[in-house]
C-alpha positions as CSV (number, residue, x, y, z in Angstrom):
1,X,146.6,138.1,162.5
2,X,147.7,139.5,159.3
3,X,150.6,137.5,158.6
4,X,148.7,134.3,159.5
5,X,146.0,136.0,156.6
6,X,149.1,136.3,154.3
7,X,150.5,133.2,155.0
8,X,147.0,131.7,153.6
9,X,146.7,133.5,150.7
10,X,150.4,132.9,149.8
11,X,150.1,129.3,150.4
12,X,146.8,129.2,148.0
13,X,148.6,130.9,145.6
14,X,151.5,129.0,145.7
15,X,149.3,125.5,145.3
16,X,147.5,127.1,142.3
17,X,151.3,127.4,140.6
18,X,152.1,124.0,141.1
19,X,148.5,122.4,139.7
20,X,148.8,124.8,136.8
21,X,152.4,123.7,135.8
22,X,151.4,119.8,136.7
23,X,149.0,119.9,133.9
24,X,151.0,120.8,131.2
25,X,149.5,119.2,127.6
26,X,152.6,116.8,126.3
27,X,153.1,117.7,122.3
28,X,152.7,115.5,119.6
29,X,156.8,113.9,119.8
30,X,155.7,111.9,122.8
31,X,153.8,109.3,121.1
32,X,155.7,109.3,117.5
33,X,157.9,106.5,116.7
34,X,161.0,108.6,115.0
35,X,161.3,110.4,118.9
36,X,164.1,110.0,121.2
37,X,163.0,111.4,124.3
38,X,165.9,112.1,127.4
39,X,163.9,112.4,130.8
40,X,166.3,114.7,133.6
41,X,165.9,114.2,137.2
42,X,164.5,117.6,137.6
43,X,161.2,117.0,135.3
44,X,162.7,118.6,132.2
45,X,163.2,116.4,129.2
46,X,164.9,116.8,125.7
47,X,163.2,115.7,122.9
48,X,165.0,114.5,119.5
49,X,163.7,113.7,116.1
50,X,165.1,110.9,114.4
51,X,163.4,110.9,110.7
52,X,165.1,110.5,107.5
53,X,168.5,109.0,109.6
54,X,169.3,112.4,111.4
55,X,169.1,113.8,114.7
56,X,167.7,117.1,115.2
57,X,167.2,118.4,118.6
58,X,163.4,119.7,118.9
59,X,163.1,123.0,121.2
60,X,159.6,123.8,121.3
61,X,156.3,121.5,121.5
62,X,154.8,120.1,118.1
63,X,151.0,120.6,117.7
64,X,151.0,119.0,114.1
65,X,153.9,117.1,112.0
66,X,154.2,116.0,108.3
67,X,156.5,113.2,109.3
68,X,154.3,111.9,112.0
69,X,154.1,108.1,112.8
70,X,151.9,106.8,115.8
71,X,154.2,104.5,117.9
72,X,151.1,102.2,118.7
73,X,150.2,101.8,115.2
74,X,151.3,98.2,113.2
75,X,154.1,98.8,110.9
76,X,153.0,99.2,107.1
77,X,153.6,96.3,104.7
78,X,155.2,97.0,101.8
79,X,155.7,95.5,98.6
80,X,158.8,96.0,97.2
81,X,160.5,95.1,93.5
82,X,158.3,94.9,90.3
83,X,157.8,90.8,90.7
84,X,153.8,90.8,92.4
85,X,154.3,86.6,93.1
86,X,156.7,83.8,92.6
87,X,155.1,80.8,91.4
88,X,156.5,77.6,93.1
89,X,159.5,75.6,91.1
90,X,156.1,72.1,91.4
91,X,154.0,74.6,89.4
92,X,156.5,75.8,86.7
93,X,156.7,72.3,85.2
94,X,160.5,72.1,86.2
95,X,161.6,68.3,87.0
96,X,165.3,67.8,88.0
């Protein structure tokens, strides 16, 4: 009678482990576009930052990050050189 009494409270115990470790909040990496993310068999994964060109292995998990980019998010336009339009050769006046 008391092992079958210990057996159930082991077995609720062990249950409660398992849900509390399922639940485990992902950090910020998982959803930033400069990630590279290695998924193991075993559940573990290795997460890797890729900003400014380098890699640099990431050990614990990000709340908040100054180089953050969402993944989801449409890339940003940007204008680039001094020139803000090119008028077309018709418009210029130029004839060949």
């Amino acid at each position: 009678m008391v092992g079958a009494v210990l057996y159930v409270v082991l077995f609720a115990f062990m249950r409660a482990l398992r849900r509390k470790h399922a639940t485990a909040p992902r950090g910020l990496c998982a959803g930033c576009a400069f990630v590279h993310m290695q998924y193991a068999v075993s559940g573990r994964n290795a997460v890797f930052c890729t900003f400014g060109g380098g890699v640099r292995a990431v050990q614990i998990d990000v709340m908040y990050c100054t180089d953050y980019r969402d993944r989801s998010a449409p890339p940003r336009v940007v204008s680039v050189g001094f020139v803000r339009e090119i008028a077309p050769v018709e418009a210029a006046g130029w004839v060949p």
